[in-house]
C-alpha positions, 0 to 999 in steps of 0.5 A: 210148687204149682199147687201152692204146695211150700216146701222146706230144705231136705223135703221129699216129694213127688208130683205124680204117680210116674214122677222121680221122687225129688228131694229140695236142696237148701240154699247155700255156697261151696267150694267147685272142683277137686284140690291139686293132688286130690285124686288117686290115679298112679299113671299118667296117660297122655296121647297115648302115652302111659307113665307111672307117677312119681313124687316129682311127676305127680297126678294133677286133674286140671279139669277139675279145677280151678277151685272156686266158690259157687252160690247156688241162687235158684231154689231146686230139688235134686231127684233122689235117684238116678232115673230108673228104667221103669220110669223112662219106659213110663214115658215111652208107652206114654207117647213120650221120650221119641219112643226110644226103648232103651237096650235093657241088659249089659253083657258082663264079662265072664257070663251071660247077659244082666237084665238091667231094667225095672229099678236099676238105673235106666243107660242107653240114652243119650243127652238129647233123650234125657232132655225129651224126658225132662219134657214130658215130666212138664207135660205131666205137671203143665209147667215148664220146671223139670230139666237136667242140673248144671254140673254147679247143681250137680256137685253141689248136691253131690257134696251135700255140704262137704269139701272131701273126695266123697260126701261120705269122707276121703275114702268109700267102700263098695257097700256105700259106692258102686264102683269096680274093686278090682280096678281100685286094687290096680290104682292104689296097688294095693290089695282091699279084699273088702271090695266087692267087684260087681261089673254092673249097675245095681237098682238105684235103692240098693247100698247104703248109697245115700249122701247126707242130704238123701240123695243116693249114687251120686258117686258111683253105679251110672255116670249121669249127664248134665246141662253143663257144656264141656269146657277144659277147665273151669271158667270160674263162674260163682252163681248157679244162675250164671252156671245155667245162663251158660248151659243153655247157650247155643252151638255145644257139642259135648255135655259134662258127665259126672258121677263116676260108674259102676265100671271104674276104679273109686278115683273116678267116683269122687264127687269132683271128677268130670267127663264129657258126651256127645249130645246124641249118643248113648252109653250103655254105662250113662244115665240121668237124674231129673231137677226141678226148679222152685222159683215162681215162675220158672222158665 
């Protein structure tokens, strides 16, 4: 820490009075991606096509794959939560963020207009605006440590030392993963009357939607952007420094996205499922999660 501060696996802490509360992530390895036939989905939809899936003709995500061990070699902390829409406007009245104030409500299906702002999960903002936010935490610290995780960072802190569909085990419930019940009906084609559809974000200290490590929505509620550029599948690479040697390369378009949302069937919330974003265009269903470096003299 600048302050000389030392901090142990699974400390909390917050450097400033407007900054995310970060929990540090021990050093370790783990298995990246989801195994063939992990996910759940009964249809296949290929250039526009849609077929059912059968035992024969079975559901393979291969963006997600191949499976591969990846060595987490920068010492980080993870923000505890997803950045709220208090904390981004923090930085917009502070003169930071490029001034974007971010649309604060959702129009729900059957109804009118949900507010979605103060400790609800900030949307509404692209890859390139989450980065300036990420530049004015530095400002606020006068060190240059704060950036978006790579996807390796990301499902690492996601898994907090797991290898099922979910850090909470192989199935979630709406009470522990803000994901669409009745959509979840659809794919397992099944009726579960214990889901709860809600068709929108909950406050990021809502649920019981911590992870092992304490660290909350990281399956479901917003999908959150990464540093990570999207590629079809995995090139294998097995340190979280070579993960972000490659993120920071230029010329990419499209940024991977993973999380899951509140908007989806629970399929899509598992810890492996990746999506992608263009740079500069914002979602009214996509947000962020900050990460710090701890390393002495991080970039």
């Amino acid at each position: 820490m600048g302050d000389g501060t030392v901090v142990a696996p699974l400390d909390v802490f917050q450097e400033c009075n407007v900054c995310p509360e970060m929990i540090v992530l021990p050093l370790g390895e783990f298995i990246m991606g989801g195994p063939p036939g992990e996910s759940r989905l009964n249809v296949h939809y290929e250039l526009g096509n849609i077929r059912p899936v059968t035992p024969d003709d079975p559901y393979i995500a291969i963006h997600e794959g191949p499976l591969h061990p990846v060595k987490i070699d920068i010492p980080v902390a993870m923000g505890r939560n997803e950045v709220t829409y208090d904390q981004w406007m923090a930085c917009v009245n502070d003169g930071g963020c490029g001034g974007h104030v971010p649309q604060d409500y959702i129009l729900m299906p059957r109804g009118p207009r949900e507010k979605i702002v103060g400790n609800h999960p900030v949307t509404d903002v692209s890859f390139l605006d989450a980065v300036s936010y990420t530049g004015w935490l530095n400002s606020k610290i006068g060190s240059d440590v704060y950036r978006l995780p790579t996807e390796a960072e990301w499902e690492y802190a996601a898994r907090a030392g797991t290898q099922t569909p979910f850090a909470q085990g192989e199935e979630v419930t709406t009470d522990q993963v803000n994901f669409l019940g009745s959509a979840t009906e659809i794919m397992l084609d099944e009726k579960r009357p214990n889901l709860v559809t809600r068709g929108k974000p909950v406050p990021v200290d809502e649920l019981d939607a911590a992870n092992g490590w304490g660290l909350r929505h990281m399956s479901g509620n917003v999908i959150e952007r990464t540093l990570s550029c999207w590629t079809e599948t995995y090139e294998s690479w097995q340190s979280s420094s070579l993960y972000l040697e490659k993120a920071l390369l230029p010329g990419c378009e499209f940024r991977v996205t993973r999380g899951g949302g509140y908007f989806t069937a629970m399929d899509y919330a598992r810890v492996a499922v990746r999506g992608s974003g263009k740079e500069d265009v914002g979602s009214t269903v996509s947000g962020f999660r900050v990460l710090r470096e701890l390393r002495h003299g991080s970039r």
